[in-house]
TIPA-962476 format. One record per atom (N, C-alpha, C): residue number from 0; residue in one letter; atom name; x, y, z. Coordinates in pm, 1 decimal, padded with zeros to 6 digits. Layout:
// TIPA-962476
 num residuo atomo     east    north       up
 NUM       A    CA        X        Y        Z
...
END
This chain:
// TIPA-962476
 num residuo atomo     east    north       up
   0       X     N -01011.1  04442.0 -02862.1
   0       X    CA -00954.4  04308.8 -02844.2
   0       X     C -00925.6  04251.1 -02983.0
   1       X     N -00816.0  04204.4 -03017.1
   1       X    CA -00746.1  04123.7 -03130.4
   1       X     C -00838.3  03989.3 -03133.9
   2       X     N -00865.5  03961.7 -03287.2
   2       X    CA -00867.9  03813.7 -03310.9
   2       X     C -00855.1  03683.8 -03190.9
   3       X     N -00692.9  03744.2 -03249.5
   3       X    CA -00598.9  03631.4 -03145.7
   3       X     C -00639.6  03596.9 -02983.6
   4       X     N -00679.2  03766.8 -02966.5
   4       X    CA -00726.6  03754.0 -02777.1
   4       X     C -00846.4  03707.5 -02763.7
   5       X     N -00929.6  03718.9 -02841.8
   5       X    CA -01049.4  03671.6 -02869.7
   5       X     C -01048.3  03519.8 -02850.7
   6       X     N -00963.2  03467.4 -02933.7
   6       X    CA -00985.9  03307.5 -03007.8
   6       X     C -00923.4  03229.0 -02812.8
   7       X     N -00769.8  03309.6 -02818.9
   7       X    CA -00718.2  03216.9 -02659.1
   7       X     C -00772.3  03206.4 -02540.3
   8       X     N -00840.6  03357.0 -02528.7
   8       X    CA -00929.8  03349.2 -02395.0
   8       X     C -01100.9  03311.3 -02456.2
   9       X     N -01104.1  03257.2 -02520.9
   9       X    CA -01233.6  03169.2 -02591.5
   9       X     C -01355.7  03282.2 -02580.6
  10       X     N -01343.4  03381.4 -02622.8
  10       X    CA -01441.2  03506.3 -02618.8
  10       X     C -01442.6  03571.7 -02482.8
  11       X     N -01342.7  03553.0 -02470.9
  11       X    CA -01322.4  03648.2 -02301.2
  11       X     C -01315.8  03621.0 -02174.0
  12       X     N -01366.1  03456.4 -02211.6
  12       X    CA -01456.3  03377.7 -02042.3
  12       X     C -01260.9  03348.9 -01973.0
  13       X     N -01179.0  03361.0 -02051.2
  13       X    CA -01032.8  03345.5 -02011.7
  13       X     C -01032.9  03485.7 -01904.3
  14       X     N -01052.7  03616.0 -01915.0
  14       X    CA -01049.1  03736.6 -01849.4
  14       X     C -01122.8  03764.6 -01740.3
  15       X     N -01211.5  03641.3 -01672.6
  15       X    CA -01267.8  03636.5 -01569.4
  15       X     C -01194.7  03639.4 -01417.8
  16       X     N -01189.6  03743.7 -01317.4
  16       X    CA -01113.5  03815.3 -01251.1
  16       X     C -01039.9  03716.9 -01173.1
  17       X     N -01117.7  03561.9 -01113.9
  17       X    CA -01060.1  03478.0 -01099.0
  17       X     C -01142.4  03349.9 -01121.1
  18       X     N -01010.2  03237.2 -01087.9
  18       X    CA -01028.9  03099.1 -01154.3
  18       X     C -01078.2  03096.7 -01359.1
  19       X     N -00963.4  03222.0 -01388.3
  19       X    CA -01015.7  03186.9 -01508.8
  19       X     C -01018.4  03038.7 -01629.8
  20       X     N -00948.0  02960.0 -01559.3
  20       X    CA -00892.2  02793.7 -01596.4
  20       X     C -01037.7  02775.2 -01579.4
  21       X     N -01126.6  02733.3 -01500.4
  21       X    CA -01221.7  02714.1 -01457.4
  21       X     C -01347.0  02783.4 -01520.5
  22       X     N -01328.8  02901.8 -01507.9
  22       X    CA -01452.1  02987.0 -01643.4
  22       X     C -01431.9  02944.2 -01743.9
  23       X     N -01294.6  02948.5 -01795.4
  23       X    CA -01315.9  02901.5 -01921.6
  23       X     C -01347.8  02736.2 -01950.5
  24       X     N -01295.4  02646.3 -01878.5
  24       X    CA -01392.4  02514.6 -01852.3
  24       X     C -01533.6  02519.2 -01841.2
  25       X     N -01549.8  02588.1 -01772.0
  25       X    CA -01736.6  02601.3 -01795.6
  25       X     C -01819.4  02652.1 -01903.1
  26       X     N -01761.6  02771.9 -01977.2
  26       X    CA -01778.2  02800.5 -02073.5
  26       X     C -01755.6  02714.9 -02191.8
  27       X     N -01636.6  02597.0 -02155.4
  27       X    CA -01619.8  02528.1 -02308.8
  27       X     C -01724.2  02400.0 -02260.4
  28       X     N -01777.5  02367.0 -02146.0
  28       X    CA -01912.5  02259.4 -02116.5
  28       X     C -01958.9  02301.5 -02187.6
  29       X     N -02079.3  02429.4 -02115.7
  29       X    CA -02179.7  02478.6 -02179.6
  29       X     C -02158.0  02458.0 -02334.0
  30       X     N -02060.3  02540.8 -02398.9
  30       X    CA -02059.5  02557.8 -02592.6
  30       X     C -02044.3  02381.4 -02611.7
  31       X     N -01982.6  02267.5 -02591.7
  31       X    CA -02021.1  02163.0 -02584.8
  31       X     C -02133.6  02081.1 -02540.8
  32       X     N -02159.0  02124.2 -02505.6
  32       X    CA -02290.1  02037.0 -02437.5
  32       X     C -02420.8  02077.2 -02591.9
  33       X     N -02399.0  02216.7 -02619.8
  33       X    CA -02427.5  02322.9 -02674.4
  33       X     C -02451.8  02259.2 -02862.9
  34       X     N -02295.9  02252.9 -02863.7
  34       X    CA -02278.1  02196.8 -03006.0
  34       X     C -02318.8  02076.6 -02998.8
  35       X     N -02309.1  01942.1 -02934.6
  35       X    CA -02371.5  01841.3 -02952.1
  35       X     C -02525.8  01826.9 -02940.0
  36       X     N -02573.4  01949.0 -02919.0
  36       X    CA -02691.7  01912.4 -02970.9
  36       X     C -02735.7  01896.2 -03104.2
  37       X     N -02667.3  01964.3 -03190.9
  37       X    CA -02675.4  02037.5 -03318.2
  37       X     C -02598.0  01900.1 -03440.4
  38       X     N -02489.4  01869.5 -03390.9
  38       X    CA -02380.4  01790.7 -03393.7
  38       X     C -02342.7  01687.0 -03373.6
  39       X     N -02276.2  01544.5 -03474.6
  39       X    CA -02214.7  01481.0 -03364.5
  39       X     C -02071.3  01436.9 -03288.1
  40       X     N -02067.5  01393.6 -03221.2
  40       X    CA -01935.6  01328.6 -03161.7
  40       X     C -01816.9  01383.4 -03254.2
  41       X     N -01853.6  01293.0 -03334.0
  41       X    CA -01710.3  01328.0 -03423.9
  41       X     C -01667.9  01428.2 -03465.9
  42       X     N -01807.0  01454.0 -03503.9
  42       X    CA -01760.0  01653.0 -03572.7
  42       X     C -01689.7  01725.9 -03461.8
  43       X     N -01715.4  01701.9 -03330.5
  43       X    CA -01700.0  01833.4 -03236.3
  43       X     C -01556.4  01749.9 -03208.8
  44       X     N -01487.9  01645.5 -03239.8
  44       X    CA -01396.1  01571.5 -03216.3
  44       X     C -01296.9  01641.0 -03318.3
  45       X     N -01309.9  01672.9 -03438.3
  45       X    CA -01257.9  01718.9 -03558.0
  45       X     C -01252.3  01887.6 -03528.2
  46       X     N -01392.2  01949.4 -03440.2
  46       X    CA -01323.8  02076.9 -03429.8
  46       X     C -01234.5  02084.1 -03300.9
  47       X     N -01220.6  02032.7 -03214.4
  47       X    CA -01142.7  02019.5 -03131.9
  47       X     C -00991.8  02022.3 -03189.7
  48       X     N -00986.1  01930.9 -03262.0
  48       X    CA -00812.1  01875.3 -03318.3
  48       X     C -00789.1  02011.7 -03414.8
  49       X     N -00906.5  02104.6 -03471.3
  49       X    CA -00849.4  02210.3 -03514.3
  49       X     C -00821.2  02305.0 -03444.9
  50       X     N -00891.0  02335.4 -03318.9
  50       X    CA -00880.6  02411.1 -03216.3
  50       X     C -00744.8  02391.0 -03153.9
  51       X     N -00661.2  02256.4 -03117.8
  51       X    CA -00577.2  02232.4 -03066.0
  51       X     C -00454.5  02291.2 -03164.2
  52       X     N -00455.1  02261.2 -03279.5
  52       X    CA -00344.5  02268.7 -03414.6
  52       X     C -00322.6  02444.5 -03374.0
  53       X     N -00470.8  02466.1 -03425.4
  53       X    CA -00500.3  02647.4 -03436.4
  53       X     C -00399.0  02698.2 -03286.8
  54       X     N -00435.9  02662.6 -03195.8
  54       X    CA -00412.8  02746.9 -03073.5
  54       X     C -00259.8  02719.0 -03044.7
  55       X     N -00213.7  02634.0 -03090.1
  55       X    CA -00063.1  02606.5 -03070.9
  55       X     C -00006.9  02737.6 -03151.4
  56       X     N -00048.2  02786.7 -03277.9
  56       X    CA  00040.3  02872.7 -03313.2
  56       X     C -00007.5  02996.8 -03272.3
  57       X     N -00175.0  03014.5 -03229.8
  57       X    CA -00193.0  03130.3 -03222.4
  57       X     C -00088.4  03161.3 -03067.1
  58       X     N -00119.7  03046.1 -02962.0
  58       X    CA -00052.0  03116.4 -02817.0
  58       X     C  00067.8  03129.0 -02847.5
  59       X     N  00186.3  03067.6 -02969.4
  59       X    CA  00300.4  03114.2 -02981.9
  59       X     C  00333.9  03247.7 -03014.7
  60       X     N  00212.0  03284.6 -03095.4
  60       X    CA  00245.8  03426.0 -03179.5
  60       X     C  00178.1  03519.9 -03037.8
  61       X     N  00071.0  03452.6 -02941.9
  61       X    CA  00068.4  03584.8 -02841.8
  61       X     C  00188.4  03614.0 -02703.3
  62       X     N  00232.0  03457.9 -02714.6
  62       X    CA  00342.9  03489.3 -02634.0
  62       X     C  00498.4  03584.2 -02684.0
  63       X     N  00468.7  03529.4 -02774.0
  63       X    CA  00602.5  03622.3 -02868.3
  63       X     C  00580.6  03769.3 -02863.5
  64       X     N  00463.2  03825.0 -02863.3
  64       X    CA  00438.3  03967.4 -02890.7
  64       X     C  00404.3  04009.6 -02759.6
  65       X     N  00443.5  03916.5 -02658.9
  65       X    CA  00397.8  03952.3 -02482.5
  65       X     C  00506.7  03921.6 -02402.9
  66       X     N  00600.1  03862.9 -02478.9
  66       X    CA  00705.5  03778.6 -02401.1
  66       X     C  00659.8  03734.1 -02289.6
  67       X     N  00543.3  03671.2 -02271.1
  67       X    CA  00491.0  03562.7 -02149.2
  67       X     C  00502.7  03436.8 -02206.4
  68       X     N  00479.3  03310.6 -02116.3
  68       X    CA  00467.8  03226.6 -02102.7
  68       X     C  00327.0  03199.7 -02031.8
  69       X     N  00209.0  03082.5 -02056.0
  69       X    CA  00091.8  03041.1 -01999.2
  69       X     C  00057.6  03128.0 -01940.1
  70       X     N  00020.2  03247.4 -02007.1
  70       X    CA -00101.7  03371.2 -01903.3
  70       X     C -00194.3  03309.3 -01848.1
  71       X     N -00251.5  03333.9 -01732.9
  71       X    CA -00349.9  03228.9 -01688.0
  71       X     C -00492.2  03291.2 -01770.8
  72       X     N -00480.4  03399.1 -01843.0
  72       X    CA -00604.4  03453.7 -01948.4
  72       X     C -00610.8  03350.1 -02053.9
  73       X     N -00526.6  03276.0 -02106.0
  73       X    CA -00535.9  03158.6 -02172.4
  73       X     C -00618.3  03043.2 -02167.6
  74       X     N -00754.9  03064.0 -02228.9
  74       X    CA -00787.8  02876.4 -02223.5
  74       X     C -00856.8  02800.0 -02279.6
  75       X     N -00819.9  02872.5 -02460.2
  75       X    CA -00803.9  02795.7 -02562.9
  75       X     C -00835.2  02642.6 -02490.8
  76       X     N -00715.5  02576.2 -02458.2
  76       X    CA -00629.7  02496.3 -02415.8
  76       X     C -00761.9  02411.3 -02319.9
  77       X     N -00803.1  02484.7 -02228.4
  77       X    CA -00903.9  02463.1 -02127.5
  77       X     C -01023.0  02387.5 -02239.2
  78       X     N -00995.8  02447.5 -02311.3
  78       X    CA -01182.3  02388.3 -02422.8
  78       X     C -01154.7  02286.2 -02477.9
  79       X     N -01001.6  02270.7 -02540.9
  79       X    CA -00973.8  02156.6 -02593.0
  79       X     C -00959.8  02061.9 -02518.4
  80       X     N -00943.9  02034.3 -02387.8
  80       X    CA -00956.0  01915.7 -02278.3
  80       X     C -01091.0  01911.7 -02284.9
  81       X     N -01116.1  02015.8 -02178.4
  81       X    CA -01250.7  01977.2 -02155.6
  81       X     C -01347.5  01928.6 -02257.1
  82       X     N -01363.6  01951.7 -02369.2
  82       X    CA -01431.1  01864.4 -02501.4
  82       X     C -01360.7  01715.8 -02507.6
  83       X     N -01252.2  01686.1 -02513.8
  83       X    CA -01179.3  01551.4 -02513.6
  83       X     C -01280.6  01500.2 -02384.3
  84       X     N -01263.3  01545.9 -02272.4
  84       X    CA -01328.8  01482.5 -02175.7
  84       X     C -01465.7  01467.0 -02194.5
  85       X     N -01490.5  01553.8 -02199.4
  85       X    CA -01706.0  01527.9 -02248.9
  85       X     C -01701.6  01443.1 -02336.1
  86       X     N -01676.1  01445.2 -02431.8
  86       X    CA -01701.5  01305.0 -02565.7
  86       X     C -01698.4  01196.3 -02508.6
  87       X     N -01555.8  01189.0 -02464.3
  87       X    CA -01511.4  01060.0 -02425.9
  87       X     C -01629.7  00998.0 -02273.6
  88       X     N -01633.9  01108.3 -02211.6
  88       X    CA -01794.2  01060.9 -02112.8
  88       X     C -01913.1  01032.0 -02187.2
  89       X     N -01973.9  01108.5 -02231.7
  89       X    CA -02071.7  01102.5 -02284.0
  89       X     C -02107.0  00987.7 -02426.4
  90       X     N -01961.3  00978.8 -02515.3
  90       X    CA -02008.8  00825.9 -02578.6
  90       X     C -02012.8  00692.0 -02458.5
  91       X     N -01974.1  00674.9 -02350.2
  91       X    CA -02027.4  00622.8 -02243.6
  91       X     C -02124.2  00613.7 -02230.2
  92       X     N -02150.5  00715.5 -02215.4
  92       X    CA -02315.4  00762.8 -02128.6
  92       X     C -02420.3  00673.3 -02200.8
  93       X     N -02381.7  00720.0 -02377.5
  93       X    CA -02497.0  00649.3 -02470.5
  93       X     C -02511.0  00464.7 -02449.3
  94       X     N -02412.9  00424.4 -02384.9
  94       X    CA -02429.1  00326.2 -02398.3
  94       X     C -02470.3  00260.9 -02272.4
  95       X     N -02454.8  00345.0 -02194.1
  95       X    CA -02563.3  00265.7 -02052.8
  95       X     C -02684.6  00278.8 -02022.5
  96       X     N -02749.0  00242.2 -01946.2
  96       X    CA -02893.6  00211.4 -01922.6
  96       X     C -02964.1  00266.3 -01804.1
  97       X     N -02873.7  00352.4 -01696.3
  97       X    CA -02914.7  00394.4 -01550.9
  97       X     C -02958.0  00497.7 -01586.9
  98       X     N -03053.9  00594.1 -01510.7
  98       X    CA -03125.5  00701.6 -01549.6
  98       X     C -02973.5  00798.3 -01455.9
  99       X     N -03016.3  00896.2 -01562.4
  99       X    CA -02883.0  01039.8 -01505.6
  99       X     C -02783.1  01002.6 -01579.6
 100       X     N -02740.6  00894.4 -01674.8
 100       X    CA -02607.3  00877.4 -01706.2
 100       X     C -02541.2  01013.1 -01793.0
 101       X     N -02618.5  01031.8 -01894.0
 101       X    CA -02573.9  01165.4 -01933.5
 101       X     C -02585.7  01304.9 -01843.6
 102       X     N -02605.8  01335.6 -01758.0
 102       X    CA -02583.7  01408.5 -01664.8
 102       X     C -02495.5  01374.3 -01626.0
 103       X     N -02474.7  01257.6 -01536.7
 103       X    CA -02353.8  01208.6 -01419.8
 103       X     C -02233.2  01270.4 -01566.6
 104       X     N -02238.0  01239.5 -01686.7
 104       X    CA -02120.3  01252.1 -01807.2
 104       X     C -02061.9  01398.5 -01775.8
 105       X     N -02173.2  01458.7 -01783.2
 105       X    CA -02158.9  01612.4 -01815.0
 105       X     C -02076.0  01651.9 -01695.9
 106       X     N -02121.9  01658.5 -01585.7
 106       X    CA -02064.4  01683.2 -01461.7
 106       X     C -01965.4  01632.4 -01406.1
 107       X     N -01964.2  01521.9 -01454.0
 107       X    CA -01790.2  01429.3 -01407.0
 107       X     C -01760.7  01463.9 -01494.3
 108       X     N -01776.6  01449.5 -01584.9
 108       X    CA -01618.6  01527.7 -01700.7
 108       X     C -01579.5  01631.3 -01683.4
 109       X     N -01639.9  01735.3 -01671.0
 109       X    CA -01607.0  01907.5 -01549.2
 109       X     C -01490.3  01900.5 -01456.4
 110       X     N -01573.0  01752.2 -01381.0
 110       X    CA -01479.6  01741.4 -01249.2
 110       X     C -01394.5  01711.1 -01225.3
 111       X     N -01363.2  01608.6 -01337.0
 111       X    CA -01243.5  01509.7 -01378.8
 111       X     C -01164.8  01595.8 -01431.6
 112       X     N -01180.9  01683.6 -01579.9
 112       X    CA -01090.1  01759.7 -01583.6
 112       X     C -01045.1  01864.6 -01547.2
 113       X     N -01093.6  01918.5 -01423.4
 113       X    CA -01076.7  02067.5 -01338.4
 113       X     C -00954.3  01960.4 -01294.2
 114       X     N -01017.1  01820.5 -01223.8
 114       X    CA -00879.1  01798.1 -01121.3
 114       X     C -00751.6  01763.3 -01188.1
 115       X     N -00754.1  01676.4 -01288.9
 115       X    CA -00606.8  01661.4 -01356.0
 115       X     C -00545.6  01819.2 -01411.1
 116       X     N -00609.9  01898.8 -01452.2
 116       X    CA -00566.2  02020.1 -01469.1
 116       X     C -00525.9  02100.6 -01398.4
 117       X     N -00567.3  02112.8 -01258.8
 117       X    CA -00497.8  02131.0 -01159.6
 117       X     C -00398.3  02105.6 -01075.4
 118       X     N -00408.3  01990.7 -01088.5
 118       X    CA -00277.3  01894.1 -01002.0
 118       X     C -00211.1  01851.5 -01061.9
 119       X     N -00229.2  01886.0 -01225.7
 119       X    CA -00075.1  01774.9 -01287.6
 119       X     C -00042.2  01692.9 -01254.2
 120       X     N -00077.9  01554.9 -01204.5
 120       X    CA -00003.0  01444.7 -01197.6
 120       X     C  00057.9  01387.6 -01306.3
 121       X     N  00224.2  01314.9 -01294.4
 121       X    CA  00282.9  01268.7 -01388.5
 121       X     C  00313.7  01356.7 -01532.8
 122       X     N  00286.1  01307.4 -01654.7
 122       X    CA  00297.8  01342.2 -01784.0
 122       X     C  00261.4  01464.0 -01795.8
 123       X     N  00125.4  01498.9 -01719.2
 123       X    CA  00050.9  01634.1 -01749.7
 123       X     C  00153.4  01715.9 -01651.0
 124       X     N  00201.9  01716.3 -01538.0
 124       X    CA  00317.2  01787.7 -01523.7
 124       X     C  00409.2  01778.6 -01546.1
 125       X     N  00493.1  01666.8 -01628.3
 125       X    CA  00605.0  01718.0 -01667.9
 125       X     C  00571.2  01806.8 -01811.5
 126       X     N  00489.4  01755.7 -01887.5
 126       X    CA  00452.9  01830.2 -02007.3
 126       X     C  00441.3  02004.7 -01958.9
 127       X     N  00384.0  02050.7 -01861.1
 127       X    CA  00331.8  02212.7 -01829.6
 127       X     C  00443.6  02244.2 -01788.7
 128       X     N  00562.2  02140.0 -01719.2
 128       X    CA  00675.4  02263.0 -01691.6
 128       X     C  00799.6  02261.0 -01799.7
 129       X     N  00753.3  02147.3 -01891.1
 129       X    CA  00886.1  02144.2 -01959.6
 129       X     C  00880.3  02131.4 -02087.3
 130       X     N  00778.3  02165.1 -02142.4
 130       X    CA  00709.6  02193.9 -02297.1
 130       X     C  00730.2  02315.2 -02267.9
 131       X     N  00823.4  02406.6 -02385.1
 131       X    CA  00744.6  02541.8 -02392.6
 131       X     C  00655.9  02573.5 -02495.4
 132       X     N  00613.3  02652.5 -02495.4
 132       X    CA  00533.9  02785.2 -02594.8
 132       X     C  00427.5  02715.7 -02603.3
 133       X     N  00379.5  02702.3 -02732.5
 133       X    CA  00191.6  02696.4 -02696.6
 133       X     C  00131.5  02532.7 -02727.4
 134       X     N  00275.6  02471.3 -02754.8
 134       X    CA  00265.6  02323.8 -02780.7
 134       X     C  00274.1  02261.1 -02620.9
 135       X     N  00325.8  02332.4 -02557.4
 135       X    CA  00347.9  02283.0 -02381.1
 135       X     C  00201.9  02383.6 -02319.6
 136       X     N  00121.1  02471.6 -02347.9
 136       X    CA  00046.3  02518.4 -02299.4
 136       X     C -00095.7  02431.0 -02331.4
 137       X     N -00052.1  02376.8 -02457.8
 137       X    CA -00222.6  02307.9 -02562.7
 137       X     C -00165.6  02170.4 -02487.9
 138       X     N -00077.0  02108.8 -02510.3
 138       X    CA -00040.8  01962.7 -02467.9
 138       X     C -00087.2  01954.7 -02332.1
 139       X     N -00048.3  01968.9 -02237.4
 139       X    CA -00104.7  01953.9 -02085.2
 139       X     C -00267.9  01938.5 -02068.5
 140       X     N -00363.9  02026.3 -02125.9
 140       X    CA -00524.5  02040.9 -02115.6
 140       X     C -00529.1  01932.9 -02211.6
 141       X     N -00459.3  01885.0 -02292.9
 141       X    CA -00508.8  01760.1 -02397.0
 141       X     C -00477.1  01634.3 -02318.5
 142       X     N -00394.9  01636.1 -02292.1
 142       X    CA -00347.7  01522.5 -02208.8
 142       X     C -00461.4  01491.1 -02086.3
 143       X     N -00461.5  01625.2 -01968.2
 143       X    CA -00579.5  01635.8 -01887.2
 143       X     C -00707.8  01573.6 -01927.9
 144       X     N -00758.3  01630.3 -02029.3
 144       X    CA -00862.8  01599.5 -02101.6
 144       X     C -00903.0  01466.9 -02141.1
 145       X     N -00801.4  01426.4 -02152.1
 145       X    CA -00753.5  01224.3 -02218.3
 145       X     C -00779.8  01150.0 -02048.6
 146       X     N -00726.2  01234.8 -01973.3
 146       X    CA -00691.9  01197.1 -01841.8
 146       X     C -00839.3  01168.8 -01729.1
 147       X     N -00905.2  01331.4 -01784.1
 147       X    CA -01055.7  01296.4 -01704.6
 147       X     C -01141.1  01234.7 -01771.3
 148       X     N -01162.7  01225.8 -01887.3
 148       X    CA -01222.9  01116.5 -01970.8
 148       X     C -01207.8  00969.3 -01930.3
 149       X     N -01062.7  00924.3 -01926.4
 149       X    CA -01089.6  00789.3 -01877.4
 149       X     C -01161.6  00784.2 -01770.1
 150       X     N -01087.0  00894.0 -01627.7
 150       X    CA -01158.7  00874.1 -01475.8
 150       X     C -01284.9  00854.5 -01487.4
 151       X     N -01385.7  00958.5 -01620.3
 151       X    CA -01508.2  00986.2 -01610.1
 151       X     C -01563.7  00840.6 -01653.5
 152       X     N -01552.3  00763.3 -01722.0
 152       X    CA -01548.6  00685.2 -01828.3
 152       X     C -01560.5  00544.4 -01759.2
 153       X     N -01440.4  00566.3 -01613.5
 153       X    CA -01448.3  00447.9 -01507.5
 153       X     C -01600.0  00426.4 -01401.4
 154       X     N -01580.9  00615.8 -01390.7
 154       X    CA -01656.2  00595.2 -01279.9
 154       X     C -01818.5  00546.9 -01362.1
 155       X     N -01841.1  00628.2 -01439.7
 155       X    CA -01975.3  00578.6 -01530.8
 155       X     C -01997.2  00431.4 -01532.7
 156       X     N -01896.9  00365.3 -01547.1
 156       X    CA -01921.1  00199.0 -01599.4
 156       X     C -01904.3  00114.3 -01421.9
 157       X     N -01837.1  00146.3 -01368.5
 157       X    CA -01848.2  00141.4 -01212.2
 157       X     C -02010.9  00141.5 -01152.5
 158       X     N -02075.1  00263.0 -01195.4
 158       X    CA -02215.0  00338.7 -01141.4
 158       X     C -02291.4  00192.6 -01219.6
 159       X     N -02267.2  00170.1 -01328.5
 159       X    CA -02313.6  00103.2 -01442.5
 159       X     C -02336.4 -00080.4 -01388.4
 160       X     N -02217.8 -00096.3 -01327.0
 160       X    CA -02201.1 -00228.4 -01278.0
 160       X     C -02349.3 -00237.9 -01119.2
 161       X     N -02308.0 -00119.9 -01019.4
 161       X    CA -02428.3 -00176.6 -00930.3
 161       X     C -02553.3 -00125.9 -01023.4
 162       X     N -02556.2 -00073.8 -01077.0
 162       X    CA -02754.7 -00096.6 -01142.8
 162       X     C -02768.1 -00157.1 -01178.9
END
């Protein structure tokens, strides 16, 4: 396995036989959940935006040498949402007071961004069908990511209001 295949399918969890969108979402929780222990916010905010930069040219240069478009083995893309979404839950989380809030973070942000990533509503689908190459493959999971973060972000402060 190349570098490159390495880095897009995020150590392989992309090559999982199915729902690999989804493995590799779980896999980029876990390594998040993972790095913020170690880490904070911001930093994993800063490797994210390199992850996003990075993967735009790497999926150009693997689509070019594959002549594909969005392999579903791809999901770089998947880690960089899903981290947008965890942060953006979880600096929430720190600031409420109900027991589980950082849990409820972890798990609604999963959930939040499995579903905008799936269903494309609006921007996030016009971006996946009409962006090409790896700026339309990274843009959509960033957007998603922006997308389940707020949902997560509502429902937290919602939960937040009856306690």
């Amino acid at each position: 396995m190349t570098l490159n295949r390495l880095f897009i399918t995020f150590g392989g969890s992309g090559l999982a036989p199915k729902a690999p969108g989804t493995a590799g979402s779980l896999a980029a929780l876990i390594v998040g959940v993972l790095l913020l222990q170690v880490m904070p916010i911001p930093t994993l905010f800063m490797i994210t935006l390199a992850i996003t930069i990075i993967g735009i040219f790497e999926i150009n240069k693997y689509e070019k040498e594959t002549g594909t478009h969005d392999d579903k083995s791809i999901v770089i893309d998947e880690v960089a949402g899903m981290w947008i979404a965890l942060m953006m839950a979880l600096s929430t989380a720190k600031s409420l007071e109900y027991p589980y809030a950082t849990e409820l973070a972890i798990v609604g942000s999963f959930a939040a961004f499995r579903l905008f990533d799936i269903w494309k509503p609006s921007f996030i689908g016009t971006i996946d069908q009409k962006v090409k190459g790896g700026l339309g493959v990274m843009g959509d999971d960033v957007v998603a990511g922006v997308a389940g973060g707020m949902l997560t972000v509502l429902v937290l402060t919602g939960i937040g209001k009856v306690f």
